[in-house]
C-alpha positions in Angstrom: 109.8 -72.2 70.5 111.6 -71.2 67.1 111.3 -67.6 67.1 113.1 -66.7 70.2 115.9 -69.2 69.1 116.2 -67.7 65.6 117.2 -64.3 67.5 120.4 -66.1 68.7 121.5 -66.1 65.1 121.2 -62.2 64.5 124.4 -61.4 66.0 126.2 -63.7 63.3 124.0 -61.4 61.0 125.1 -58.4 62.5 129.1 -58.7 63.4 129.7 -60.7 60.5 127.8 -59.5 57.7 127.2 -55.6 58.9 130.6 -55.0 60.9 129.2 -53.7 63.4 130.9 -53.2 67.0 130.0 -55.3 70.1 128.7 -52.6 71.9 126.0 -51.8 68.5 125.5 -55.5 68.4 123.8 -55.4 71.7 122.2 -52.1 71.3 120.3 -53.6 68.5 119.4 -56.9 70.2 116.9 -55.0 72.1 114.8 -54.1 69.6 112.5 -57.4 70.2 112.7 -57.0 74.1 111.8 -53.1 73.8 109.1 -53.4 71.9 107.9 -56.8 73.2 107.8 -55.1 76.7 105.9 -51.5 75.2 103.0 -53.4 73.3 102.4 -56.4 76.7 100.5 -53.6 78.4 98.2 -52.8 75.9 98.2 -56.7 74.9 97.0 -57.0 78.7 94.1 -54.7 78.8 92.7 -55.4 75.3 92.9 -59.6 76.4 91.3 -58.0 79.7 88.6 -56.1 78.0 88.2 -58.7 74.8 89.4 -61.8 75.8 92.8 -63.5 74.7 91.9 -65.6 71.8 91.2 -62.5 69.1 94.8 -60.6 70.3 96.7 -63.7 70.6 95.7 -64.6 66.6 96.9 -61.3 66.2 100.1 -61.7 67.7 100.7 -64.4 65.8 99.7 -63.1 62.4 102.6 -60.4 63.3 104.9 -62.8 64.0 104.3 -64.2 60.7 105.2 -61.3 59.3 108.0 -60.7 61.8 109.5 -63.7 60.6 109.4 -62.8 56.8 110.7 -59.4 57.5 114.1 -60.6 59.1 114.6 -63.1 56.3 114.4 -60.2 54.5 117.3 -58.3 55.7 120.4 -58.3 53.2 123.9 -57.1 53.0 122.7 -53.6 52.6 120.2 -53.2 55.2 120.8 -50.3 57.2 120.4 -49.6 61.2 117.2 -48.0 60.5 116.0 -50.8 58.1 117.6 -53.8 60.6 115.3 -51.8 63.2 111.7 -51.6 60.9 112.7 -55.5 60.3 112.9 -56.5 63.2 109.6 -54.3 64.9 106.9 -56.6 64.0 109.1 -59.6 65.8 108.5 -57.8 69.3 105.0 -56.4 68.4 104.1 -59.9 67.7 105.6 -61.3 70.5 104.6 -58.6 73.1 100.4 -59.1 71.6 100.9 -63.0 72.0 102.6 -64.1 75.7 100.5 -61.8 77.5 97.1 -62.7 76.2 98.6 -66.3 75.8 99.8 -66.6 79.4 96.6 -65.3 80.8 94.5 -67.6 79.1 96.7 -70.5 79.9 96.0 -69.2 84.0 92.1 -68.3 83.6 91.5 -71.7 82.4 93.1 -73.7 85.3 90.7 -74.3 88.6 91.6 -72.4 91.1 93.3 -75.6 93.1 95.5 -76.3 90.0 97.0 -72.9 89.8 100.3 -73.7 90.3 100.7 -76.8 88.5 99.0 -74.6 85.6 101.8 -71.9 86.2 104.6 -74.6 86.6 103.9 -76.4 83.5 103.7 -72.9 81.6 107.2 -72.1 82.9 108.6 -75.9 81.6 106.9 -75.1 78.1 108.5 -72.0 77.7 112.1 -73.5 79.1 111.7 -76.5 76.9 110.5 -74.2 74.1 113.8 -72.5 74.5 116.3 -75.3 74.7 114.9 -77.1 71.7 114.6 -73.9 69.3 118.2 -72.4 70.0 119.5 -75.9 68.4 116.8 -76.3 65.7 117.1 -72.5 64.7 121.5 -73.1 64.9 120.4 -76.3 62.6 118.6 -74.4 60.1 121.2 -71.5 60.0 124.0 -73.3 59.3 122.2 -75.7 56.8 121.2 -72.3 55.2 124.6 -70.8 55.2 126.1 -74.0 53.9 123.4 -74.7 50.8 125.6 -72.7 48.3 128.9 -74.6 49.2 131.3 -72.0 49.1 131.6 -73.0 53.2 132.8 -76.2 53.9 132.4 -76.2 57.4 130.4 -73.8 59.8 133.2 -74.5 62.1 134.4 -70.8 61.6 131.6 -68.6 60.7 133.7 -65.3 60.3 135.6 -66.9 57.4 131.6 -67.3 55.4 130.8 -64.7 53.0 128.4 -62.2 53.9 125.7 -63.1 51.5 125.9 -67.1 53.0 125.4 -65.5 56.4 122.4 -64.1 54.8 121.2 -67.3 53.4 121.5 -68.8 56.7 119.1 -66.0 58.3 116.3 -66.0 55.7 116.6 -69.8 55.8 115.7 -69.8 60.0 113.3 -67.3 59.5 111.3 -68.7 56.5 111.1 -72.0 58.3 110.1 -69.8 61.8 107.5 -68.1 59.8 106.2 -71.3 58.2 105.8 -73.2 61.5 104.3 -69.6 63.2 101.8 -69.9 60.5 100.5 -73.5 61.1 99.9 -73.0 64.9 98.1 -69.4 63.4 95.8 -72.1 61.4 94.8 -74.0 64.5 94.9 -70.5 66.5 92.3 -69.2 64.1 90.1 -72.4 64.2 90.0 -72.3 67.9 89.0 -69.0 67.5 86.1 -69.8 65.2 85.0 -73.2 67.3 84.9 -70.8 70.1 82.6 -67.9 68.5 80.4 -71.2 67.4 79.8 -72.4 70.9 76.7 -71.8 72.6 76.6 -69.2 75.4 
């Protein structure tokens, strides 16, 4: 929900606080997709070969540490650093839909299939239009704790290092909630190797 929401705050991060050209700006917004797309493949033949549940805890372990990563970027992060940050966000992402998707479809009876594939299309659309919002909540919230800004209507007039106090505040929350559905990931996990075959 969160994590793809939080990304619509990095180009504040990187126009406002790194400077950087339009044209660089959207370069480096594909980082995530890149990688996200590279890793799905081998997401979807280890899920295929060892079953979704052990790759998807995976994923989400990664994104945990996706999530820390960006909220670690500062003022003087570099391209090359922006790009290392930002890495285990995709890698996370790309080992946890596929796996995640394909579970959600193996377990429906055949008859339900597209009601199955429907309501897994709503999820992700609702996960989307309730996380751009919350992750816009938390950046400004974040940007505004120091009060130098006294209103986020104009974020190019915010110093840098609020921008960046904005971003760490998104992700640390992201990776916070990332890491309670990894709890409940991981149980599931467990409670499954415990069943009888």
């Amino acid at each position: 929900m969160i994590v793809l929401g939080g990304t619509f705050t990095l180009p504040f991060y990187l126009e406002l606080v790194k400077g950087y050209p339009t044209q660089k700006v959207g370069l480096l917004m594909m980082v995530v997709p890149i990688s996200m797309g590279l890793i799905s493949i081998i997401a979807g033949t280890l899920s295929d070969r060892f079953g979704p549940r052990g790759i998807t805890l995976a994923g989400l372990l990664l994104l945990v540490v996706g999530c820390l990563s960006i909220a670690g970027l500062s003022v003087e992060t570099t391209t090359g650093g922006y790009i290392l940050h930002l890495l285990p966000l995709g890698l996370g992402l790309g080992l946890f839909l596929a796996p995640n998707n394909s579970a959600v479809m193996g377990g429906a009876p055949r008859e339900h299939l597209g009601v199955a594939s429907g309501l897994l299309a709503l999820s992700r659309t609702m996960g989307h239009t309730t996380g751009i919002p919350l992750a816009g909540v938390l950046f400004t919230t974040g940007m505004m704790a120091s009060g130098r800004v006294r209103s986020a209507a104009d974020l190019s007039q915010a110093p840098p290092q609020d921008l960046v106090n904005g971003l760490a505040a998104t992700f640390h929350t992201t990776a916070l909630m990332i890491t309670f559905a990894t709890v409940l990931a991981a149980l599931a996990f467990w409670l499954d190797r415990r069943r009888p075959t």
